[in-house]
C-alpha positions, 0 to 999 in steps of 0.5 A: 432642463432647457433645450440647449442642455437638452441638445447638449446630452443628447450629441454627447450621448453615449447611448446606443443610436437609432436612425429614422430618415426623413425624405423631401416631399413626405408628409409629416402626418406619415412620418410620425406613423414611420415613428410609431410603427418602427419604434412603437411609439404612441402615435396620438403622443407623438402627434400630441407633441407635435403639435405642442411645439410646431409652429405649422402642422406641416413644413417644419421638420427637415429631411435628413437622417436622424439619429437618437438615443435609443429609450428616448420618449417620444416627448423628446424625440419630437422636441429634438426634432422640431429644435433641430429644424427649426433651427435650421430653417432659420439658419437657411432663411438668412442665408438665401433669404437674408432674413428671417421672418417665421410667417412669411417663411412658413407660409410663403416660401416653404409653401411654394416650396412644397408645391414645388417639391410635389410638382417637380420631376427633378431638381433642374425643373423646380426653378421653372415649376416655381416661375409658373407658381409666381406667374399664376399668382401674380396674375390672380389665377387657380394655381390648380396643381395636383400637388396641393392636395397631396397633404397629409395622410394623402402624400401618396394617394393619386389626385384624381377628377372625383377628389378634385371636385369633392375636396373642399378643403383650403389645400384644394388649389382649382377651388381656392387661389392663392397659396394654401394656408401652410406647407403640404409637405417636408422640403429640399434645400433645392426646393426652398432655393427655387422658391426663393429665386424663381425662374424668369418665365412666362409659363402658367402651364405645364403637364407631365410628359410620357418620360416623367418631365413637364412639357411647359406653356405660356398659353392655354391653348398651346397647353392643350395642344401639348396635352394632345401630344402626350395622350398620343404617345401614351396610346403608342407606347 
């Protein structure tokens, strides 16, 4: 069967559906465990399938709410849901990237787009997150955001100084420049517009205020002295 007559059954289906949601900032490698544990899925299949189709092993899969026939192998459940956002990634790189280019999507801007999405406190922040990333970059600097290594089976596991220093791996943004090799995370539209335009900043810092919002700086020692604000008003609070 091709994968449009495959498309095709499967939104013609009448079946009774299952959904799985997929939120912005997730993991693949935790929502292929979401799979296995609601669903009963064998988890080394769906990885094994995963990678059969995927052109990345991360970045590809595009939040939302899915909904598929209940009894679907998990041969098809992962093809349906790569096609799908694959297709739609597509569809996105030409309308606010005019054009599309696999490589230089995936491993530029969805990239920079899962910085951002692990980075931002909100929405209204990403285009400024983004400034700092292209800043950084431009200028041959670290990007050092704790962001980066929360890829994978550490999408949710806090980056502290001890992991900073013992991961070697390429998502380890204060070891290596430059962006990692591919995403670290699923994306928001929100997130791939502020990759795509980019605030015009000269910020190359921030950190995280005691509301949840970044406190932004063009300078390393006005940085530290923002650091020095926050650490003082967590100890008041």
């Amino acid at each position: 069967m091709s994968r449009l007559d495959f498309l095709y059954r499967l939104t013609h289906s009448k079946a009774p559906l299952f959904s799985i949601k997929l939120i912005p900032g997730e993991t693949t490698y935790l929502f292929l465990e979401q799979l296995h544990r609601k669903f009963g899925y064998p988890l080394n299949v769906l990885r094994k399938e995963y990678e059969r189709v995927s052109p990345y092993p991360e970045g590809v899969l595009f939040p939302d709410t899915y909904y598929l026939p209940k009894g679907m192998g998990a041969k098809e459940v992962i093809d349906y849901l790569v096609g799908v956002s694959l297709r739609k990634h597509k569809e996105l790189a030409k309308k606010i990237y005019h054009g599309y280019n696999q490589k230089m999507w995936f491993e530029k801007m969805v990239t920079i787009a899962s910085i951002i999405q692990k980075e931002a406190a909100n929405a209204k922040e990403m285009p400024i997150i983004s400034s700092v990333i292209y800043n950084r970059l431009k200028k041959d600097i670290p990007l050092q955001m704790d962001g980066t290594l929360n890829y994978a089976q550490y999408s949710h596991t806090k980056v502290t100084h001890e992991r900073i220093q013992k991961d070697m791996s390429a998502f380890n943004t204060y070891h290596h420049k430059g962006l990692p090799p591919y995403p670290v995370c699923t994306v928001s539209l929100e997130a791939l517009k502020a990759a795509v335009r980019p605030a015009k900043t000269r910020y190359l810092y921030f950190v995280k205020g005691i509301d949840g919002r970044h406190i932004f700086s063009v300078t390393y020692k006005n940085h530290l002295k923002n650091i020095k604000i926050v650490k003082k008003r967590n100890k008041k609070e």
